[in-house]
N, CA, C and O of each residue as an XYZ file, in Angstrom:
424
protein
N    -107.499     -7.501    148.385
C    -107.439     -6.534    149.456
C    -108.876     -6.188    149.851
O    -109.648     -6.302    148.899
N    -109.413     -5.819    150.928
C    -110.542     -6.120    151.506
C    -110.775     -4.371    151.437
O    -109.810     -3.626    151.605
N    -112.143     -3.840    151.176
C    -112.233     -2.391    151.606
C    -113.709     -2.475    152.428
O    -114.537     -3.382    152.505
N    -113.659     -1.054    153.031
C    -115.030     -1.248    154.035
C    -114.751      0.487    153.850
O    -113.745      1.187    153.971
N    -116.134      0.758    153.510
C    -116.767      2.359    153.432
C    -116.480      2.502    154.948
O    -116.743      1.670    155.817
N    -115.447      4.623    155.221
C    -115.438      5.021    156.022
C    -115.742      6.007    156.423
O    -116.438      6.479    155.524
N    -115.685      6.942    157.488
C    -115.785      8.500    156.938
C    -114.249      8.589    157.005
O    -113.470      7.895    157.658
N    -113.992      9.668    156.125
C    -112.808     10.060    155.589
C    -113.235     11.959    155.953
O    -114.379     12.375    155.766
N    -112.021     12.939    156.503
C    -112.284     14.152    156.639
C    -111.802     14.702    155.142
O    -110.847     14.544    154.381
N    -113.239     15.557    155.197
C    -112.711     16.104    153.606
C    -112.444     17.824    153.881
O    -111.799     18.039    154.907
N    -112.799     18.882    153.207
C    -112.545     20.037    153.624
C    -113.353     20.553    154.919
O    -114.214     19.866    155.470
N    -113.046     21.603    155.262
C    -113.330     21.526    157.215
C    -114.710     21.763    157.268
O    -115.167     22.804    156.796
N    -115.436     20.905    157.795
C    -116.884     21.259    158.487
C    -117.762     19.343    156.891
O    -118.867     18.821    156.748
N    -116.255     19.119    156.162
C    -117.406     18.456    155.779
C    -116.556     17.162    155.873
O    -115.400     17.066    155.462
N    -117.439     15.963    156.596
C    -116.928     15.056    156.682
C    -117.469     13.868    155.326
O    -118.627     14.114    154.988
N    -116.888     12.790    154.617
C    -117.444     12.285    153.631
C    -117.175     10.786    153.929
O    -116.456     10.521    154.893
N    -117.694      9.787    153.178
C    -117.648      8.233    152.901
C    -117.299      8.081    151.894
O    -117.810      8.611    150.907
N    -116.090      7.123    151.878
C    -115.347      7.058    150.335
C    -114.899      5.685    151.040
O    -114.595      5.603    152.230
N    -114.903      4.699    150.193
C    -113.962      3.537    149.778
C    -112.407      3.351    150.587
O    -111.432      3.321    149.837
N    -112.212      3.254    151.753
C    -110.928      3.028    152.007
C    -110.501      1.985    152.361
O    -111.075      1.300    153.208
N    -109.084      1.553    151.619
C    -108.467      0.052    152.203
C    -108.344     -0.002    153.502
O    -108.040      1.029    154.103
N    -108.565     -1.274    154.235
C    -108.382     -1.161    155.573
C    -106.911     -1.189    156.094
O    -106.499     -0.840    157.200
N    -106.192     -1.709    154.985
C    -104.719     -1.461    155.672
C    -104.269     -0.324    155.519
O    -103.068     -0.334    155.250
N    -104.819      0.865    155.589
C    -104.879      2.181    155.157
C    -105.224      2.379    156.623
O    -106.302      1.962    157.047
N    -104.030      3.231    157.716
C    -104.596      3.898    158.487
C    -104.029      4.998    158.910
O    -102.854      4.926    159.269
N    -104.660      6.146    158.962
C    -103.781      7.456    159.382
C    -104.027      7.979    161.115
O    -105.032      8.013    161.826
N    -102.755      8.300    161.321
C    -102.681      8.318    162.470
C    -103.282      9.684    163.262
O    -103.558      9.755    164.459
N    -103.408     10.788    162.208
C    -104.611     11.757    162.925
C    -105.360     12.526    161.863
O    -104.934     13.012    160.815
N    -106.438     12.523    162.317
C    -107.070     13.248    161.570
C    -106.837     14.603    160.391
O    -106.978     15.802    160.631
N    -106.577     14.177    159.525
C    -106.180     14.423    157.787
C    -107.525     15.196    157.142
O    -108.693     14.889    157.380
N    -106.947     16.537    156.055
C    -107.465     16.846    155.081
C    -107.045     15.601    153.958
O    -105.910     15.300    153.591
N    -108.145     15.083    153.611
C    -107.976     14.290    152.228
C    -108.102     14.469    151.198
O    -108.984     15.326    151.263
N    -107.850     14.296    149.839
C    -108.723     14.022    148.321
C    -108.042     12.925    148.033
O    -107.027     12.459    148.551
N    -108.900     12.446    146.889
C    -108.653     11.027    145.846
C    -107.665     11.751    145.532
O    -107.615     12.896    145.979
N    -106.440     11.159    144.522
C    -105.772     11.159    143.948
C    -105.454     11.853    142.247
O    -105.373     11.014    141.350
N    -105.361     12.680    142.032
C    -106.198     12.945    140.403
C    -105.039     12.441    139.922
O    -105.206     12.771    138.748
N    -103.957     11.875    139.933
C    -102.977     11.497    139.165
C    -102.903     10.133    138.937
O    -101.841      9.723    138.469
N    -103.839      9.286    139.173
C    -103.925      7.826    139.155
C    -105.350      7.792    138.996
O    -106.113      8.667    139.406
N    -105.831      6.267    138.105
C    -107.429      5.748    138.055
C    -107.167      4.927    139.042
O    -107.923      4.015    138.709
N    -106.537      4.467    140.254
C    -106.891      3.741    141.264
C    -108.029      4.179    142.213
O    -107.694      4.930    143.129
N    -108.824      3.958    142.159
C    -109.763      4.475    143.319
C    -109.598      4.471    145.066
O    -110.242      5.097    145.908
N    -108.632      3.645    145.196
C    -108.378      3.534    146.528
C    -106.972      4.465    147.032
O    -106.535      4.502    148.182
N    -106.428      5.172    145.866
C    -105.458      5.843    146.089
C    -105.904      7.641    146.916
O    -106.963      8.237    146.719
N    -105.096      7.987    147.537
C    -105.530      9.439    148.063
C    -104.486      9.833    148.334
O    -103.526      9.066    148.403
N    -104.349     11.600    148.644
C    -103.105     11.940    148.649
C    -103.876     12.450    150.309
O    -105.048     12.385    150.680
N    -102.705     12.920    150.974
C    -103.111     13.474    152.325
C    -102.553     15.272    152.337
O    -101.369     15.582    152.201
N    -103.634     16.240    152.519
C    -102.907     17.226    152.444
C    -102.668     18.343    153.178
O    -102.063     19.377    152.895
N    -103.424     17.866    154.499
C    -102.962     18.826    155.519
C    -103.698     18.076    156.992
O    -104.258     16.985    157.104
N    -103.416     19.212    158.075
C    -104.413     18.514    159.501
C    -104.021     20.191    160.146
O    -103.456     21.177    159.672
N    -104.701     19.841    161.535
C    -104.677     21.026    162.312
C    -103.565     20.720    163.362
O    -103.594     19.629    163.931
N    -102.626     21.589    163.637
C    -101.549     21.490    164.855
C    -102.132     21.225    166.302
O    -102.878     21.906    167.005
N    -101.628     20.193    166.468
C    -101.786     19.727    168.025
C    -101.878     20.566    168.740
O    -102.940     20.601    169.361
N    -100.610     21.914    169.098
C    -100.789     23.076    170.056
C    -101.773     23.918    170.154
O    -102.393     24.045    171.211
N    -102.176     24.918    168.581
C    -102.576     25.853    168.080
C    -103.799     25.706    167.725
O    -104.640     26.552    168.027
N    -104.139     24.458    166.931
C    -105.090     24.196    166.006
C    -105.324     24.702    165.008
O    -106.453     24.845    164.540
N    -104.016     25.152    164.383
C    -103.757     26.123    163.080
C    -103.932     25.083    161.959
O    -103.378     23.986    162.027
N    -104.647     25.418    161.016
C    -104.471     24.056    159.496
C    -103.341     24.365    158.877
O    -103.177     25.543    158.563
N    -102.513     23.574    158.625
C    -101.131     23.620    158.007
C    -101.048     22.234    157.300
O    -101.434     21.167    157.777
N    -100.497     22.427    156.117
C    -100.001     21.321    155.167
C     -99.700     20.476    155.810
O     -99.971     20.478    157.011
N     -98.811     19.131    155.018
C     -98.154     18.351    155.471
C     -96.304     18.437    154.912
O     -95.307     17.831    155.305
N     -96.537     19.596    153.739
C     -94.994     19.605    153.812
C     -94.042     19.753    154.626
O     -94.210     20.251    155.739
N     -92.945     19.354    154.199
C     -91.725     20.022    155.839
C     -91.283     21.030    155.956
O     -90.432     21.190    156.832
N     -91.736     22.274    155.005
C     -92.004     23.700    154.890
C     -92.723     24.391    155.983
O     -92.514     25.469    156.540
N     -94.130     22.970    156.225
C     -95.303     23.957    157.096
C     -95.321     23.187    158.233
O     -95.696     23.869    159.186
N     -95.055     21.967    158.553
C     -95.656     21.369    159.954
C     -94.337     19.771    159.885
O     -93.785     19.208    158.940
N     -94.307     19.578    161.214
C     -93.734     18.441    161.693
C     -94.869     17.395    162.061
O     -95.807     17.972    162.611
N     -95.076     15.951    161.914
C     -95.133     14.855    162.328
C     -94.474     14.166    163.380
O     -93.455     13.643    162.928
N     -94.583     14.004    164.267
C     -93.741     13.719    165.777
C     -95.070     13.294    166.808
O     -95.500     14.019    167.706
N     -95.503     12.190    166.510
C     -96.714     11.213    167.375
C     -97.659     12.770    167.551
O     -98.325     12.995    168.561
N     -97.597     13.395    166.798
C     -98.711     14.388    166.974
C     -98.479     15.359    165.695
O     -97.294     15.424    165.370
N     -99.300     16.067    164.966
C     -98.869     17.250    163.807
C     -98.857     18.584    164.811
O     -99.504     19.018    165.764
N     -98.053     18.845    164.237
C     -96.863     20.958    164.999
C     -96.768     21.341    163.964
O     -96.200     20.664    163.108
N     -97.372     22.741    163.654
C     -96.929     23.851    162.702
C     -95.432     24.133    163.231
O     -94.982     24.128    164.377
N     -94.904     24.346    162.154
C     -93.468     24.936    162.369
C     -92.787     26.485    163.535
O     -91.672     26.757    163.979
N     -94.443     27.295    163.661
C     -94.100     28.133    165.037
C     -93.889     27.589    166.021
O     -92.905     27.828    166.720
N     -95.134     26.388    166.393
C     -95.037     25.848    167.495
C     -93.952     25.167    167.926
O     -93.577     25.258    169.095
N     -93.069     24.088    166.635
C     -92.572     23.373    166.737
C     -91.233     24.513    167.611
O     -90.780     24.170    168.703
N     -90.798     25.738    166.957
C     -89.547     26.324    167.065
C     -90.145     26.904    168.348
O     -89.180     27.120    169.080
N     -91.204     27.237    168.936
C     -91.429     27.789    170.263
C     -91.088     26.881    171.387
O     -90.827     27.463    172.440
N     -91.013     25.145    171.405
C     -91.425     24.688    172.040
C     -90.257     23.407    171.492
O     -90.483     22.204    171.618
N     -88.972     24.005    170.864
C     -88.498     23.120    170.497
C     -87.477     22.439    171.292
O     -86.702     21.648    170.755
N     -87.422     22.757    172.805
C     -86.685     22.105    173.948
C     -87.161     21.099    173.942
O     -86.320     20.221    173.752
N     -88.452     20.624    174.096
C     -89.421     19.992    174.316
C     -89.299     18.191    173.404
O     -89.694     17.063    173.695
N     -88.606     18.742    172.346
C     -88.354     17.525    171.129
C     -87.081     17.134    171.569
O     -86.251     17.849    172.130
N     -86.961     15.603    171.186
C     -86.014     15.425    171.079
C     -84.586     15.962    170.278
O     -84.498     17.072    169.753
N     -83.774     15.200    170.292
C     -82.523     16.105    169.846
C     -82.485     15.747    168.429
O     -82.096     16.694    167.746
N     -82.752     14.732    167.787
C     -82.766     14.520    166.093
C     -83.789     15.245    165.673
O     -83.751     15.672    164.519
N     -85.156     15.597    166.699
C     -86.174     16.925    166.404
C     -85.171     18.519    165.756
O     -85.010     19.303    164.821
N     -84.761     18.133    167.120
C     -84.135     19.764    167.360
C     -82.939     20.055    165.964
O     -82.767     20.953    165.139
N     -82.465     19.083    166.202
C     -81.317     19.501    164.669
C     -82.287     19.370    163.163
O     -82.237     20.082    162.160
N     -82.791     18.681    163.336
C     -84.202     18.879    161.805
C     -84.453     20.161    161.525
O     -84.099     20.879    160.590
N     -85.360     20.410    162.817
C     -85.359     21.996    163.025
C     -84.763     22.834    163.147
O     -85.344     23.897    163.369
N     -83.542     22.820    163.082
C     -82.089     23.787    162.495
C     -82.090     23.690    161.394
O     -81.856     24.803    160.924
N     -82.218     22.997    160.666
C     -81.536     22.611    158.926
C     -82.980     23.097    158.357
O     -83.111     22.968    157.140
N     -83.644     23.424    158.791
C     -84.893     24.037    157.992
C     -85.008     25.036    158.480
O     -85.467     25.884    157.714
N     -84.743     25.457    159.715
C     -84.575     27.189    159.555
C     -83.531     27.901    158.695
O     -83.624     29.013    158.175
N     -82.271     26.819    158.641
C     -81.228     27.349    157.965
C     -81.936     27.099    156.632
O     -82.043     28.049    155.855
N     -82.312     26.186    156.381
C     -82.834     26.083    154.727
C     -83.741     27.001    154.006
O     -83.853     27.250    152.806
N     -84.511     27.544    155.313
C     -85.572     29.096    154.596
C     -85.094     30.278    154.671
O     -85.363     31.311    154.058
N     -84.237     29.993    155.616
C     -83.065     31.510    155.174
C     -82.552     32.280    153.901
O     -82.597     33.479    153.625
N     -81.772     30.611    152.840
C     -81.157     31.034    152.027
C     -81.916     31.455    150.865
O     -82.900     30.718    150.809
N     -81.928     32.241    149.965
C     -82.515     32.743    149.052
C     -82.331     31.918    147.911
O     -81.287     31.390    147.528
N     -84.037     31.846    147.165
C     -84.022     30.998    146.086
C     -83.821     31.313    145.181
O     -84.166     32.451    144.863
N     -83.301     30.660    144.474
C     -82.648     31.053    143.107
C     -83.555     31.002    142.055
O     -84.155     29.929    141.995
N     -83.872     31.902    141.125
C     -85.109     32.023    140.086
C     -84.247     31.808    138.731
O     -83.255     32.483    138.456
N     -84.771     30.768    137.923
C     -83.993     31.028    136.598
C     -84.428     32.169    135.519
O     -83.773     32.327    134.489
């Protein structure tokens, strides 16, 4: 597998050069780190970006933001959720309904 030094975005304001595979490509601009759960060096986890609308930094869970050819914090997404398609729009039902229900603590 072929690698070529890139900049990679690391926490905000600092951009870095790290080792990335080239068949490695993310489609927008990503908070990164290496991986601490693996000695692969070419491994990284991805862990957040800024919302397309807002420019709010929000994770990448499906708690905090949608992926849809662009990253949406979850306000934006529900402000503006005419706007998505309809397998959008029912996603975004089942996760409003899903933060509704109260979690159960053992």
């Amino acid at each position: 597998m072929l690698e070529q030094e890139q900049p990679v975005w690391g926490w905000p304001g600092r951009a870095r050069t790290q080792l990335v595979s080239i068949q490695t490509a993310l489609l927008e601009e990503s908070y990164v780190m290496k991986d601490p759960f693996t000695t692969d060096k070419g491994r990284f986890l991805v862990l957040g970006a800024r919302c397309s609308v807002c420019s709010r930094l929000v994770c990448v869970g499906p708690e905090c933001s949608l992926f849809y050819s662009k990253r949406f914090c979850l306000p934006c997404v529900r402000k503006n959720v005419g706007a998505f398609p309809q397998e959008i729009q029912r996603d975004t039902e089942t996760r409003t309904a899903a933060s509704k229900k109260p979690c159960s603590r053992p």
